[in-house]
TIVOTI-289352 format. One record per residue: x, y, z of N, C-alpha, C in turn. Coordinates in nm, 3 decimals, padded with zeros to 5 digits. Layout:
% residues N
[pt [X, Y, Z], [X, Y, Z], [X, Y, Z]]
...
***
This chain:
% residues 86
[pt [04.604, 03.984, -06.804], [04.644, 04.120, -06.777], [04.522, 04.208, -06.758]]
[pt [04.514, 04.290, -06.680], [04.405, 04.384, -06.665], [04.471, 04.528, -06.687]]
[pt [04.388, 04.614, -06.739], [04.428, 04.794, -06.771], [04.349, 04.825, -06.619]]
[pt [04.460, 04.953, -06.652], [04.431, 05.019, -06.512], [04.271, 05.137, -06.506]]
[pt [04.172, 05.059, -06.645], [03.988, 05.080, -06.644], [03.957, 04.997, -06.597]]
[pt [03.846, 05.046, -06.529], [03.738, 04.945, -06.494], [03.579, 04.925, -06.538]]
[pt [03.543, 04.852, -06.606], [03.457, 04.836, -06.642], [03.328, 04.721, -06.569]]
[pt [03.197, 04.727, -06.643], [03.083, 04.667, -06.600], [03.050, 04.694, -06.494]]
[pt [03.010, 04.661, -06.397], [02.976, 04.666, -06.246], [03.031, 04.755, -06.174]]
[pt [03.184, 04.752, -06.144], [03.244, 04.762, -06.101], [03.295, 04.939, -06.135]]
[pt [03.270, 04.960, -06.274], [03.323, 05.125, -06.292], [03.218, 05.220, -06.233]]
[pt [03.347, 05.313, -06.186], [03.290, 05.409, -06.102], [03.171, 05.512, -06.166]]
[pt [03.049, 05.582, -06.103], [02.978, 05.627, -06.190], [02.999, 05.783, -06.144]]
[pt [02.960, 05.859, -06.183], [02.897, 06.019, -06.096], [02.810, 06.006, -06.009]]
[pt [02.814, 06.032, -05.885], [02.736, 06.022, -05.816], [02.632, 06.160, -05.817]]
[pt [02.468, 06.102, -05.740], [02.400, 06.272, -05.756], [02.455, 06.363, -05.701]]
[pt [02.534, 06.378, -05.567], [02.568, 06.507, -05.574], [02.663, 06.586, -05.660]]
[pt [02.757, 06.497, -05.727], [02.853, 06.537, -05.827], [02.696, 06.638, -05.933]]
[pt [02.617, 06.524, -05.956], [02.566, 06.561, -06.062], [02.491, 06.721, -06.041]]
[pt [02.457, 06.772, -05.927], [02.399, 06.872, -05.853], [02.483, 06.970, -05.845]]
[pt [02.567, 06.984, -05.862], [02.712, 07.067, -05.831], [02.680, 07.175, -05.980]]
[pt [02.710, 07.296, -05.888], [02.665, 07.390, -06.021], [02.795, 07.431, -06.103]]
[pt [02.766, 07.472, -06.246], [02.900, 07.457, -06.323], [02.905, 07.672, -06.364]]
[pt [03.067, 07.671, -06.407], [03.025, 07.831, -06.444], [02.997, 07.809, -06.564]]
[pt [02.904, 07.937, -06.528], [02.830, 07.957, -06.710], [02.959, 08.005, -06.843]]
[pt [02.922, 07.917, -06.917], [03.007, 07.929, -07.040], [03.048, 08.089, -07.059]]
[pt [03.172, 08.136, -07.137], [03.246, 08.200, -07.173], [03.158, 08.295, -07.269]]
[pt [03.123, 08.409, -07.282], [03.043, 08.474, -07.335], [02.901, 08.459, -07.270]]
[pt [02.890, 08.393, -07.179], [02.702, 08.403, -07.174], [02.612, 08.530, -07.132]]
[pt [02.581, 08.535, -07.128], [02.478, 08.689, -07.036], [02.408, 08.650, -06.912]]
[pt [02.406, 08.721, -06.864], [02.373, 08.730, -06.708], [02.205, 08.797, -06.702]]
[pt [02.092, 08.770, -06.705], [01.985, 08.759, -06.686], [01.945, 08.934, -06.558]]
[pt [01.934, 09.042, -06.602], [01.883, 09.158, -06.557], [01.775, 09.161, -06.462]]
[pt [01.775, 09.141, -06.310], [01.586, 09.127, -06.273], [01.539, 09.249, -06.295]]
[pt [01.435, 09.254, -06.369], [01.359, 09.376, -06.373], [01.271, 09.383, -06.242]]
[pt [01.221, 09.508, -06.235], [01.128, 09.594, -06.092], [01.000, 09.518, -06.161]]
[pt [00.904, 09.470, -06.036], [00.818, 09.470, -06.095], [00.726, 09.600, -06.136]]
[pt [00.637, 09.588, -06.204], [00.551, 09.727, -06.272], [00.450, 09.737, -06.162]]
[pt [00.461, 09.895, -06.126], [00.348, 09.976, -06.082], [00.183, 09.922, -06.051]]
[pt [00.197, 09.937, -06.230], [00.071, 09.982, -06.264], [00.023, 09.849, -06.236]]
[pt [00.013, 09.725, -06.198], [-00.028, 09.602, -06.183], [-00.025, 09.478, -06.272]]
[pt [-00.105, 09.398, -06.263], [-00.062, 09.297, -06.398], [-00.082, 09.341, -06.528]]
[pt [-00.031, 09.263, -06.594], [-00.026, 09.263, -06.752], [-00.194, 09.300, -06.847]]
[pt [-00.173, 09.340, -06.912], [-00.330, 09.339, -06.976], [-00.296, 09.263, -07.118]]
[pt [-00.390, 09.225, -07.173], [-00.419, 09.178, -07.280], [-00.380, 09.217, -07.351]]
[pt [-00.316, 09.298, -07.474], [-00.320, 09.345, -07.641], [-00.344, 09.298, -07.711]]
[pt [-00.334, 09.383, -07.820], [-00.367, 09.297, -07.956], [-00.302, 09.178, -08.003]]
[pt [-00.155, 09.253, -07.929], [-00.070, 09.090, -07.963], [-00.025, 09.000, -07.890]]
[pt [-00.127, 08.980, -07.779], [-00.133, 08.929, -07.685], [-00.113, 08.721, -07.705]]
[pt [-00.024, 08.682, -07.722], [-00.024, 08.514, -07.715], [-00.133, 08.421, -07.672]]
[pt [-00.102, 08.471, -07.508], [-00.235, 08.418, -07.464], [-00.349, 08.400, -07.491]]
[pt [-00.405, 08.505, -07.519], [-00.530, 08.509, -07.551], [-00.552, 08.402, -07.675]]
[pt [-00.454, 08.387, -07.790], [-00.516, 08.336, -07.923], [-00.468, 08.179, -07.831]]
[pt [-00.371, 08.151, -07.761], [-00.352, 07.998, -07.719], [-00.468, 07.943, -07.600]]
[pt [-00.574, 08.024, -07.577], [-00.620, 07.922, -07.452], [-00.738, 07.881, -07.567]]
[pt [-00.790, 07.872, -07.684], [-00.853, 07.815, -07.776], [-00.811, 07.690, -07.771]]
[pt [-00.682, 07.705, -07.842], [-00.582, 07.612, -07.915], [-00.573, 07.469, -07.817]]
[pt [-00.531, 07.525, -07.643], [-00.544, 07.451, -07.521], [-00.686, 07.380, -07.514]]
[pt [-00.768, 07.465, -07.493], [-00.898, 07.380, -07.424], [-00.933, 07.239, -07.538]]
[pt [-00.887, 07.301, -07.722], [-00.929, 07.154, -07.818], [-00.801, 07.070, -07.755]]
[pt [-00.651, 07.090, -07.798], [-00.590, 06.989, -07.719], [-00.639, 06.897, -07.580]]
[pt [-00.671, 06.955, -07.507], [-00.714, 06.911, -07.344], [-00.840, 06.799, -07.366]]
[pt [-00.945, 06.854, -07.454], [-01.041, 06.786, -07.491], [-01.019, 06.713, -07.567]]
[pt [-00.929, 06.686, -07.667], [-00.832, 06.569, -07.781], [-00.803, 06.467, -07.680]]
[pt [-00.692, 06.539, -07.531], [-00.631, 06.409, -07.486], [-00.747, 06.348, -07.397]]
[pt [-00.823, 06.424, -07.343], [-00.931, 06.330, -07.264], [-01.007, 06.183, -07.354]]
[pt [-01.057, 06.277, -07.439], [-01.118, 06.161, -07.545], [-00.989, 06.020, -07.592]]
[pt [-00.893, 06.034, -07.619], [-00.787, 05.964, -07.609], [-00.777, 05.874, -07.505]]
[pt [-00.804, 05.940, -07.377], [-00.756, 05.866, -07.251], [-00.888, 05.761, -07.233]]
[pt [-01.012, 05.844, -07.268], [-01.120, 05.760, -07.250], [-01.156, 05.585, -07.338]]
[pt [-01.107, 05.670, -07.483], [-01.089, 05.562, -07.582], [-01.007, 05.413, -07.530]]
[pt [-00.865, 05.464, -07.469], [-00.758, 05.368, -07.426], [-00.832, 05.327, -07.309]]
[pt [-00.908, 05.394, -07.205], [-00.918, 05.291, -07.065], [-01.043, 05.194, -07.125]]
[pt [-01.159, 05.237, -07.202], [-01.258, 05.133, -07.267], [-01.139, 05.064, -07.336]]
[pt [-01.080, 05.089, -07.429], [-00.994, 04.966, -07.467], [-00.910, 04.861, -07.384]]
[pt [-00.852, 04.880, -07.267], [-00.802, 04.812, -07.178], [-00.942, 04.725, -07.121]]
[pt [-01.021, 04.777, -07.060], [-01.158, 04.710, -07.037], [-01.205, 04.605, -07.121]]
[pt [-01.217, 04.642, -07.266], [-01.232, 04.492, -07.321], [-01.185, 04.409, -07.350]]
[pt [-00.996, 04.458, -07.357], [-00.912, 04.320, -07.317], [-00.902, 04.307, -07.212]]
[pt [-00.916, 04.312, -07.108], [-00.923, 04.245, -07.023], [-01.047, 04.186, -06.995]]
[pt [-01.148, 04.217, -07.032], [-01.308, 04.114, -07.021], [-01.297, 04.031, -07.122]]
[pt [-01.166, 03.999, -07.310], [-01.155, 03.908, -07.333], [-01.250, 03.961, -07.457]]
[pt [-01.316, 04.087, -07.488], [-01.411, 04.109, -07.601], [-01.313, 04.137, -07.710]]
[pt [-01.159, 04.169, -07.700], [-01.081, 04.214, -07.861], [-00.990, 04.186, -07.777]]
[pt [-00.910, 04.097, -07.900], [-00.777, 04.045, -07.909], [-00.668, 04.197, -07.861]]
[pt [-00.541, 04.189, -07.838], [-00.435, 04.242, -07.868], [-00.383, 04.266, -07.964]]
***
């Protein structure tokens, strides 16, 4: 006997454009205001400015993952020349 599912191979999937298809926004959501842009030109700095305290924080990360990347490609290099095990 077979049910009227289909499974393994054979079951149907979503296809991408299904998946692309835009949905309405949930029941209560808010609707996003465009503001004008400002006059006076870009943004300036303040005191409580984010940016400013995160491009520190960035440049040690950035310099963390390089050293990382460097560490791993010398490590691939000497297994593969056969100098350290796996």
């Amino acid at each position: 006997m077979t049910s009227g599912r289909q499974s393994g191979a054979g079951a149907a999937r979503p296809t991408a454009a299904a998946a692309r298809t835009k949905t309405a926004p949930a029941a209560g959501a808010r609707k996003r205001s465009a503001r004008p842009a400002s006059a006076s030109g870009p943004a300036r700095a303040g005191p409580g400015d984010r940016r400013a305290e995160a491009q520190p924080l960035a440049l040690r990360l950035l310099a963390d993952m390089l050293r990382i990347r460097r560490l791993e490609e010398k490590c691939a290099e000497l297994y593969g020349a056969g100098k350290i095990r796996g």
